[in-house]
C-alpha positions as CSV (number, residue, x, y, z in Angstrom):
1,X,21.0,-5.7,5.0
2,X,23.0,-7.6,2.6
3,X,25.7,-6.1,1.1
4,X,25.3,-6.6,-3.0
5,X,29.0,-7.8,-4.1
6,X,31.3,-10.0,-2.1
7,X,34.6,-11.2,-3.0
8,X,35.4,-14.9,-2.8
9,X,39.0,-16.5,-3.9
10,X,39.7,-12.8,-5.4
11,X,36.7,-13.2,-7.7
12,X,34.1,-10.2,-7.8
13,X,30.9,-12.0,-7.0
14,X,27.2,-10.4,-7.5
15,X,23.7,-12.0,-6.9
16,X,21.0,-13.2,-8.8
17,X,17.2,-12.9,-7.2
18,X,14.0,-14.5,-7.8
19,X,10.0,-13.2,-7.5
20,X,7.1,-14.8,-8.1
21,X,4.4,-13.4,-10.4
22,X,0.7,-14.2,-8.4
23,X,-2.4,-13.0,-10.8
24,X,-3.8,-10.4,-8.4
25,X,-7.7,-9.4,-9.2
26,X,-11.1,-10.8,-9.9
27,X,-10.0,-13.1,-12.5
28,X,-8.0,-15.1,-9.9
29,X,-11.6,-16.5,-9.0
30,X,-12.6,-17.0,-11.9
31,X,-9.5,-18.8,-12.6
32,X,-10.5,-21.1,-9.4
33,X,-13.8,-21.7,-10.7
34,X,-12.6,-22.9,-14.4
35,X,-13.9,-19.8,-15.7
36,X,-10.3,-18.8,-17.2
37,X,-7.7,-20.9,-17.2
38,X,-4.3,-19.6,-16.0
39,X,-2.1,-21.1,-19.2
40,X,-4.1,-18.9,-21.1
41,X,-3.2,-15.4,-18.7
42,X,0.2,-16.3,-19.0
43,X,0.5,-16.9,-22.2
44,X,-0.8,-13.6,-22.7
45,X,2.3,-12.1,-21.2
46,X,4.3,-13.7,-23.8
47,X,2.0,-12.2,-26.9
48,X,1.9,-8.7,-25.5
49,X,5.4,-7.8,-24.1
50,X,7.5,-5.8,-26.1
51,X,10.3,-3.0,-25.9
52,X,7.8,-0.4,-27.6
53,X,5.6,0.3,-24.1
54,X,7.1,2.5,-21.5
55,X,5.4,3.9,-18.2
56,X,6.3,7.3,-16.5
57,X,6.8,6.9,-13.1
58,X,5.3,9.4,-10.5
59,X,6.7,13.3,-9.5
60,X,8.3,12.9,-12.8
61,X,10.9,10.1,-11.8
62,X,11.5,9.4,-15.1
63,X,10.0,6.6,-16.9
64,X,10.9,2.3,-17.4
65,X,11.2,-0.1,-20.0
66,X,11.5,-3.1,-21.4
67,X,14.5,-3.6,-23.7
68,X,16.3,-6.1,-25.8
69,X,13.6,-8.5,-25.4
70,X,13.6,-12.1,-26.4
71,X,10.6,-14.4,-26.1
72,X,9.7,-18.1,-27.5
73,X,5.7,-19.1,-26.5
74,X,6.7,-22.7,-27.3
75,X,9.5,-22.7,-24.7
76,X,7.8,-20.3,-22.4
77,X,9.9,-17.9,-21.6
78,X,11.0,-14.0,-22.3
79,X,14.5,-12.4,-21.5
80,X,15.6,-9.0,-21.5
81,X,16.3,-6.2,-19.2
82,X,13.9,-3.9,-17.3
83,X,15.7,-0.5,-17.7
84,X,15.1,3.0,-15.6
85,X,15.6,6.1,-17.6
86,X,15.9,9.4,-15.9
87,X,14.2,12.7,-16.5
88,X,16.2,15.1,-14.2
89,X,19.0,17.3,-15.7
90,X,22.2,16.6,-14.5
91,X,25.5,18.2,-15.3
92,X,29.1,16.9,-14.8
93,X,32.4,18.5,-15.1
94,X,34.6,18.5,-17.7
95,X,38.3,18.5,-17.0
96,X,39.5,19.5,-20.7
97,X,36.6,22.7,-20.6
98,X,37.0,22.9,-16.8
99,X,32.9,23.7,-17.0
100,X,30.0,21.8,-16.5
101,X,28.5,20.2,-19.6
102,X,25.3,18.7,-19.4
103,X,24.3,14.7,-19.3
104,X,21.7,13.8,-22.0
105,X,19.2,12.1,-20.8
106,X,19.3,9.6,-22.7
107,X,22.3,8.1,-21.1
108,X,21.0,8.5,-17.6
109,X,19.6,4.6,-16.7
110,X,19.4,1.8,-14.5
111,X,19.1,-1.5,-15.9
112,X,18.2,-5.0,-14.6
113,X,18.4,-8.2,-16.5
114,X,16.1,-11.1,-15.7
115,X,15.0,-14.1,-17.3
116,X,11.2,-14.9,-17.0
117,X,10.0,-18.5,-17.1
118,X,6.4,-17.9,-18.0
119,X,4.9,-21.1,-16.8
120,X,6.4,-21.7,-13.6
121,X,5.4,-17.9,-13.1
122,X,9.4,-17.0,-11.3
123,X,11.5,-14.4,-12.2
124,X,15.4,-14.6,-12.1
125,X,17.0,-11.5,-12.3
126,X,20.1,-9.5,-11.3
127,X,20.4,-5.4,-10.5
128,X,22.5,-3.1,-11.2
129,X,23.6,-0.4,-8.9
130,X,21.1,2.1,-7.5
131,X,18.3,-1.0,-8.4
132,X,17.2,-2.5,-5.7
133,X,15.5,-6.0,-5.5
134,X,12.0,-4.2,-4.4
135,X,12.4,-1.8,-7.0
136,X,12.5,-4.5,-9.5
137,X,9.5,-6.2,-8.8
138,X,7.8,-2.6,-8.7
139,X,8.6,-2.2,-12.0
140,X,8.5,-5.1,-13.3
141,X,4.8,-5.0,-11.7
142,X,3.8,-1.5,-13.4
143,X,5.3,-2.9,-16.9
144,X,3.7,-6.0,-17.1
145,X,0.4,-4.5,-15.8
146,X,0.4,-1.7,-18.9
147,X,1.3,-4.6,-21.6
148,X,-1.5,-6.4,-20.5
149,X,-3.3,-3.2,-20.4
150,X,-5.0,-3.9,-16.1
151,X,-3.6,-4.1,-13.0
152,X,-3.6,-8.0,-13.2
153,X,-0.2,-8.7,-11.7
154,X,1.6,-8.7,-8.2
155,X,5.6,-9.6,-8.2
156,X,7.0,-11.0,-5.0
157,X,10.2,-11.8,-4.0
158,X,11.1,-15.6,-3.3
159,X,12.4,-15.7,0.3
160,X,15.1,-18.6,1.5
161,X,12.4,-20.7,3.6
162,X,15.7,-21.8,6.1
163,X,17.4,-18.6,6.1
164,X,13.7,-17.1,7.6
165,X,13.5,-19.8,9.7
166,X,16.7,-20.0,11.5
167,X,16.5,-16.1,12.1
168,X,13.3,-16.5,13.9
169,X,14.9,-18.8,16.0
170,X,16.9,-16.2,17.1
171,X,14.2,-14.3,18.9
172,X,14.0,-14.8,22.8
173,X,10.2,-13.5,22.4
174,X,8.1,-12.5,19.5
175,X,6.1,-9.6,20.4
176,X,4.5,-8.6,16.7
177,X,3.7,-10.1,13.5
178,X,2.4,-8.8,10.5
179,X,1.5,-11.0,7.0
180,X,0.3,-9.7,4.0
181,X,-1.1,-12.7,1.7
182,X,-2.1,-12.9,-1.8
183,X,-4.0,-15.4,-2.9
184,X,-2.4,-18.6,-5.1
185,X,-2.2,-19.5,-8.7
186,X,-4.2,-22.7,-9.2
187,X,-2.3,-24.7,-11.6
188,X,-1.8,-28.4,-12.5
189,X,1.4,-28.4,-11.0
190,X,0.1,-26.8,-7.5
191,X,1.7,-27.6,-4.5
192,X,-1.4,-27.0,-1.7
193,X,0.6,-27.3,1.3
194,X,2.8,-24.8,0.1
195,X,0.6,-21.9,0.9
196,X,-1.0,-20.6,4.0
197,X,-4.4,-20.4,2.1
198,X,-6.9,-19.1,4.5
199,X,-10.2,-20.3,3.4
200,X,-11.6,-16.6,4.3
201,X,-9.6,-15.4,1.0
202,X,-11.3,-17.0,-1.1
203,X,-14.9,-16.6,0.6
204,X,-14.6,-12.8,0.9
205,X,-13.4,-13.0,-2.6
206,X,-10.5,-10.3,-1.6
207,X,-7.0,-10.1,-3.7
208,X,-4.8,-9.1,-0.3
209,X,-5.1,-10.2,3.3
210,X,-3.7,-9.0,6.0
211,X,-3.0,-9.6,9.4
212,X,-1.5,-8.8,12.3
213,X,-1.0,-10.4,15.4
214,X,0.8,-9.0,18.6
215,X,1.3,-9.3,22.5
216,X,2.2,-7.0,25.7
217,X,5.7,-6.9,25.5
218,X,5.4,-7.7,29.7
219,X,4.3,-11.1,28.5
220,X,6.6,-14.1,29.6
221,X,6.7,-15.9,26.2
222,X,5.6,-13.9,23.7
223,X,3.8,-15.2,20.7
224,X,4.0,-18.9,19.7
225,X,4.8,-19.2,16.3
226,X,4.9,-23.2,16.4
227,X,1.6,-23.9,15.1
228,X,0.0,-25.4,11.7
229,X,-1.1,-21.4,10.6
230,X,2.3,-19.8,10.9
231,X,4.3,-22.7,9.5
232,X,1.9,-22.4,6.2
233,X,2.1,-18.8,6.3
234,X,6.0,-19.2,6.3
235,X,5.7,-21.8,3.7
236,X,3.4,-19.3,1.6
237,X,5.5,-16.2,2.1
238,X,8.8,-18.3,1.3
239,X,7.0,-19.1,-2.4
240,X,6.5,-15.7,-3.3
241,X,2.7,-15.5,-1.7
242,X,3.0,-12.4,0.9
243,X,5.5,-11.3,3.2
244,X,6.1,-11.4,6.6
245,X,7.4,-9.0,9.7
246,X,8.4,-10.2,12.7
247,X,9.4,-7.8,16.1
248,X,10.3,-9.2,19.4
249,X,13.0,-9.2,21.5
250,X,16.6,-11.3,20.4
251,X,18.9,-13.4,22.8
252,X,20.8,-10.4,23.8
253,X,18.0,-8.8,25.2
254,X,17.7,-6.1,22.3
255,X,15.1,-5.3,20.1
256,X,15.3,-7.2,16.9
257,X,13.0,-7.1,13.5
258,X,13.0,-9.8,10.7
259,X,11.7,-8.3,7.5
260,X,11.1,-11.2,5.3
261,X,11.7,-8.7,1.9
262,X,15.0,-7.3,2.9
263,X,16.4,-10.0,5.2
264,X,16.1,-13.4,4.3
265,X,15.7,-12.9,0.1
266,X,15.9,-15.7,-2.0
267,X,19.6,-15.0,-3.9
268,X,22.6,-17.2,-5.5
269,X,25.7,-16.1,-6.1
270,X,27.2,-15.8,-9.4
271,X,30.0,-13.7,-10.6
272,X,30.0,-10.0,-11.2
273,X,30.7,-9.7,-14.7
274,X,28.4,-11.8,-16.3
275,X,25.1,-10.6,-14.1
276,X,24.4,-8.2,-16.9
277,X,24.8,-11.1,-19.7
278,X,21.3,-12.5,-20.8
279,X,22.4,-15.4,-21.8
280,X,23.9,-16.0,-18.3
281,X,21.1,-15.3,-16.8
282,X,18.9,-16.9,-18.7
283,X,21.0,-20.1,-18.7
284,X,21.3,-19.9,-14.5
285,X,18.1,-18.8,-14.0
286,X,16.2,-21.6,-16.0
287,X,18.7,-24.1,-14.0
288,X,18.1,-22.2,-10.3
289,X,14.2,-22.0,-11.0
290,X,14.0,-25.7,-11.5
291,X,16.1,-26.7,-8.3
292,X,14.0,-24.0,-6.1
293,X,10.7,-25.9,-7.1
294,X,12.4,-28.9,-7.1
295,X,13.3,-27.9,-3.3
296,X,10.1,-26.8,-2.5
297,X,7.9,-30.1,-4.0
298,X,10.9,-32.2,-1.8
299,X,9.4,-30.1,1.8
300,X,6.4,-30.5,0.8
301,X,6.4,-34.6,-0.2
């Protein structure tokens, strides 16, 4: 688990995160088969996001926003904050009454702020406490979904394609692994050996596969992960296509689990006072998007 703020040379530092937006239903074939073309999804995002739509959450959680939204369709891009705002009653105490009073509701939230490059389809954003990375995408998710009024969207974190790799080299024997794909955009700018791509996606016309392999934890060598499949399906995970979970057995004879969502996330480091600042973010994250693609079309030359 990764702790969220570290200090370095007495400066409070904080983390900024990626995801990747993959269109997740039928139209994704139709996008393949020049039916719809994908400019035209995403630029609906940019014409239908606002700050007026809000979704409840479930067991009445409370409900999330968008807020202080910013968008230019030219540029591509929409900034703001995803904000969480509570619907249980809470009361606090008041030293001065020595009582409790109650907390509006109203100033009971959780905010993230994020910049969204449209075009290249990433999210860079940064959480504030009790917001978790996952949560994020989940929301983010559920919001974009309502503006464009289906369930078009999946959000998935970016995952640091070395930091996954060198902790799977720490496994003495892989006993388990499960991968959850989506399939890919199509785009002019694709990258096709990015992706795991399994031909039966497309064919069975599905939005999510899944699969999981596994061996008798008696065996000698466990599963052999050095092979064209699960180097793709790393590559495809590691750009925000799917996720991966890995169980086996580490050097010191323990049980060990990689979770590619929690464990090896895509993050930078930037200081903790500005990650709320949306012109920070949307400064670094326009910068950090373009070196991540411009590190993953360098693997893949």
């Amino acid at each position: 688990m990764y702790i969220s703020l570290i200090l370095i040379w007495g400066v409070l530092m904080a983390y900024m995160y990626f995801a990747k937006i993959n269109v997740n239903s039928e139209e994704i074939f139709d996008v393949y088969n020049k039916k719809v073309l994908l400019a035209d999804v995403l630029k609906d995002i940019i014409l239908k996001v606002d700050s007026k739509v809000s979704v409840d959450l479930p067991k009445n959680k409370g409900c999330i926003k968008f807020i202080t939204i910013s968008k230019d369709e030219r540029m591509g891009y929409i900034t703001g904050r995803v904000v969480k705002i509570f619907s249980d009653e809470i009361k606090i105490y008041d030293k001065e009454a020595d009582d409790l009073i109650d907390l509006p509701n109203d100033k009971l939230a959780r905010t993230a702020t994020f910049y969204f490059d449209v075009y290249k389809e990433i999210i860079a954003f940064t959480t504030g406490q009790y917001l978790s990375t996952n949560q994020f995408c989940n929301f983010f998710e559920l919001l974009l979904n309502e503006h464009v009024g289906k369930n078009l969207f999946k959000v998935v974190l970016l995952k640091n394609e070395d930091g996954f790799r060198e902790r799977l080299k720490l496994f003495r024997k892989i006993l388990k692994v499960d991968l959850i794909l989506v399939p890919k955009n199509p785009g002019a700018c694709d990258i096709e050996r990015m992706y795991a791509n399994p031909e039966i996606i497309e064919q069975v016309q599905a939005t999510c596969y899944r699969q999981e392999f596994s061996i008798d934890r008696k065996s000698s060598n466990g599963l052999n992960i050095d092979n064209a499949f699960m180097n793709n399906a790393i590559l495809g995970v590691s750009s925000g296509y799917g996720d991966m979970k890995v169980e086996g057995i580490g050097d010191d004879g323990e049980k060990m689990t990689v979770n590619s969502c929690k464990d090896v996330v895509e993050r930078k480091s930037i200081p903790d006072n500005v990650k709320h600042s949306i012109p920070y973010v949307h400064e670094q994250g326009k910068s950090s998007i373009a070196y991540i693609l411009g590190k993953l079309m360098k693997r893949n030359m």
